[in-house]
C-alpha positions as a Markdown table, in Angstrom:
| # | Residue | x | y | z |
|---|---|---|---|---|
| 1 | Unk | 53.7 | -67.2 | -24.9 |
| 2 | Unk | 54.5 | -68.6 | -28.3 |
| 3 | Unk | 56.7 | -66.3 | -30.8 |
| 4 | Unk | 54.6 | -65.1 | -33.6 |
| 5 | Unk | 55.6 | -65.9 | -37.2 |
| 6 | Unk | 54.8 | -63.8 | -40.1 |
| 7 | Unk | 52.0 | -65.7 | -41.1 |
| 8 | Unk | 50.5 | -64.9 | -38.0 |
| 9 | Unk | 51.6 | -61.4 | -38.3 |
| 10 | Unk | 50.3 | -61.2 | -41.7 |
| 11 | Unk | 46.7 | -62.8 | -40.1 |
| 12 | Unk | 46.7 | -60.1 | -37.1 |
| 13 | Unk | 47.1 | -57.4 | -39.5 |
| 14 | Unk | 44.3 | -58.5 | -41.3 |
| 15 | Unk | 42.3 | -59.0 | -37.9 |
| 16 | Unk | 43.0 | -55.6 | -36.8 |
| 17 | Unk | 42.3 | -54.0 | -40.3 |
| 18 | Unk | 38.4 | -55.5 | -40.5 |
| 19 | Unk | 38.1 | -54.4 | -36.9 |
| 20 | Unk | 39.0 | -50.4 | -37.4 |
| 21 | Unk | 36.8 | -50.6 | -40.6 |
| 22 | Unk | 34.5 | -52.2 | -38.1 |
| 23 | Unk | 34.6 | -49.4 | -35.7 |
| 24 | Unk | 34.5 | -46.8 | -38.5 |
| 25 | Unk | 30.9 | -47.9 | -39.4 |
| 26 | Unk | 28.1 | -46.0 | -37.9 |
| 27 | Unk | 27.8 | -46.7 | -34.6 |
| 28 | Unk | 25.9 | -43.4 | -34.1 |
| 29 | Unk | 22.8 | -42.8 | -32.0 |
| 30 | Unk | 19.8 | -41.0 | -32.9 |
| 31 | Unk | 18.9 | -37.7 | -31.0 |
| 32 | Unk | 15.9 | -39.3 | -29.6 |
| 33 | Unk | 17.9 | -42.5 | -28.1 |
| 34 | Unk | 20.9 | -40.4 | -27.1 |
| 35 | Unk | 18.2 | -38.2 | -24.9 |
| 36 | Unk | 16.5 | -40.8 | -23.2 |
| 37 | Unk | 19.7 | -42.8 | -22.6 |
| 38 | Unk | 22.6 | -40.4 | -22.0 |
| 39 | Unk | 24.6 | -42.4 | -20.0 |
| 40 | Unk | 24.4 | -45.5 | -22.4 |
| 41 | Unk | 26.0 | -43.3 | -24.6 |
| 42 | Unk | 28.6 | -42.1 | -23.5 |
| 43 | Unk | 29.4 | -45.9 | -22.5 |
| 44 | Unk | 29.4 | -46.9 | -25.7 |
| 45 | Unk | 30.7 | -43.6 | -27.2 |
| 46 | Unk | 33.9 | -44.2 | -25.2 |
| 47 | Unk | 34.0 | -47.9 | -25.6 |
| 48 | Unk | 34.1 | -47.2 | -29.8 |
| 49 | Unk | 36.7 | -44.2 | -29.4 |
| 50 | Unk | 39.1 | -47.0 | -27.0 |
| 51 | Unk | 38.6 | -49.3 | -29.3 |
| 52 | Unk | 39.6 | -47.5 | -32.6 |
| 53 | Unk | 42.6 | -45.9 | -30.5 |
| 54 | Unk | 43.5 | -49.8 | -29.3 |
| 55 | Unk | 43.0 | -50.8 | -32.6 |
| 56 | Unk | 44.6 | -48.2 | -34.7 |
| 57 | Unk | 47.6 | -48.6 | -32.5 |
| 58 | Unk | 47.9 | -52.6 | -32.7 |
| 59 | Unk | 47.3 | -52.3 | -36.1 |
| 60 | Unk | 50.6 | -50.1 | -36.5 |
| 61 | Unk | 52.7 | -52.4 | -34.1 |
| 62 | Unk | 51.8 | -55.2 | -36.4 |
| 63 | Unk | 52.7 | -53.5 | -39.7 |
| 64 | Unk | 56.4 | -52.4 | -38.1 |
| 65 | Unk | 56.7 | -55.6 | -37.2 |
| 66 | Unk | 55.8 | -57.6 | -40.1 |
| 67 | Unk | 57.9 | -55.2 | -42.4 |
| 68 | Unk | 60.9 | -54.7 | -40.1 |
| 69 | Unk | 62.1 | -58.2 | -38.3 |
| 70 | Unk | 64.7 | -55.7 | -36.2 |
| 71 | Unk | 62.0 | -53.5 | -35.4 |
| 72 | Unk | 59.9 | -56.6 | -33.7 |
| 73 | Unk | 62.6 | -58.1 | -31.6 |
| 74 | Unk | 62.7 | -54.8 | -29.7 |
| 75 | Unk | 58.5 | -54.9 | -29.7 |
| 76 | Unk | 56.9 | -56.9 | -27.1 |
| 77 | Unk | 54.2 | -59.2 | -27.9 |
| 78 | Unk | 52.8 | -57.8 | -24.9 |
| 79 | Unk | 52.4 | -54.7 | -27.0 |
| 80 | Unk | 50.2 | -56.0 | -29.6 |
| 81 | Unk | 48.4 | -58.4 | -27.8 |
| 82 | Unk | 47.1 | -56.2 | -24.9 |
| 83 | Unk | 46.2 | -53.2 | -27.1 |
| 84 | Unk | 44.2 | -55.8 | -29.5 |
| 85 | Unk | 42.5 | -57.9 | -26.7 |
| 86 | Unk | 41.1 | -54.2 | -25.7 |
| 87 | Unk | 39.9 | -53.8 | -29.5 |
| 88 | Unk | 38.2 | -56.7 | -29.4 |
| 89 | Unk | 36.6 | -56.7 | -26.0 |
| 90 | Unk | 35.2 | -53.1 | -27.1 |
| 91 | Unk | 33.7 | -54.5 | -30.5 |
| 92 | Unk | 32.3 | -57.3 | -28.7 |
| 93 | Unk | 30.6 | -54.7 | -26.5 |
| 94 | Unk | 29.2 | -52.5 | -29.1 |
| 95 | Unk | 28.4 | -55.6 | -31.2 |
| 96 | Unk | 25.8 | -56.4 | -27.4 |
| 97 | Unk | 24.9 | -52.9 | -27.6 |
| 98 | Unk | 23.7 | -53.2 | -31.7 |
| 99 | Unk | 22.1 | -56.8 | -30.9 |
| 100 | Unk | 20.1 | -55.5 | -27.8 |
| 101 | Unk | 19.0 | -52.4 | -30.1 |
| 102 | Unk | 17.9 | -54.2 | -32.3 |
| 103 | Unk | 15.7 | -56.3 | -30.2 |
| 104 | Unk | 14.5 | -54.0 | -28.3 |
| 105 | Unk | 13.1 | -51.7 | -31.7 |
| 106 | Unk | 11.6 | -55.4 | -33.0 |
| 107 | Unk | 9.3 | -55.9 | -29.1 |
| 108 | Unk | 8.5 | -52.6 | -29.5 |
| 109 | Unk | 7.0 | -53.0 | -33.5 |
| 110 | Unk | 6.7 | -50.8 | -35.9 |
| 111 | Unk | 7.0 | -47.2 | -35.8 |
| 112 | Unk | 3.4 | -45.5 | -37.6 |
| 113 | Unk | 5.0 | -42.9 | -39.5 |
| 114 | Unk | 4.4 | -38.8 | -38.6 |
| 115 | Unk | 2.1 | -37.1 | -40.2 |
| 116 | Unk | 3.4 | -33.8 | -41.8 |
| 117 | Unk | 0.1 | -31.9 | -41.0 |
């Protein structure tokens, strides 16, 4: 594995920054999709809490390490890398999850709206 530089440091922190604004955004389900698919959500309800968690704590190695060169010869790059591959495996699997959500509400069409009778 190649030693990282503070370029690349500098471009990880910005990586990992998008990605737990990323994870912030709503990736909520409505009542009526959480109660026909339970299980999918929890999935992906887990898979968004791992990947803020990965991401928040990548995010943090990076920052030490960009600020403090002493601090980052004692952190692995083990330690950032496998906590941010696991961020980005998880937004790649909500970003499936939003893609196949949204195809699946455009073969169904249009939802007539409810009458308030």
């Amino acid at each position: 594995m190649r030693e990282l530089t503070t370029d690349d440091l500098g471009l990880l922190l910005s990586v990992f920054a998008v990605l737990l604004i990323a994870f912030g955004i709503d990736f909520h389900f409505s009542t009526k999709a959480v109660a026909q698919h339970r299980r999918a959500a929890w999935f992906f309800g887990i898979a968004t809490l791992v990947g803020e968690l990965m991401t928040a704590l990548a995010l943090v190695l990076t920052w030490v390490a960009l600020w403090s060169p002493a601090a980052w010869e004692a952190i692995d790059d083990l330690l950032v890398f496998v906590p941010g591959s696991i961020a980005i495996v998880c937004a790649v699997i909500l970003t499936v999850d939003k893609v196949m959500s949204r195809l699946e509400r455009l073969r169904r069409g249009p939802v007539p709206p409810e009458s308030s009778e």
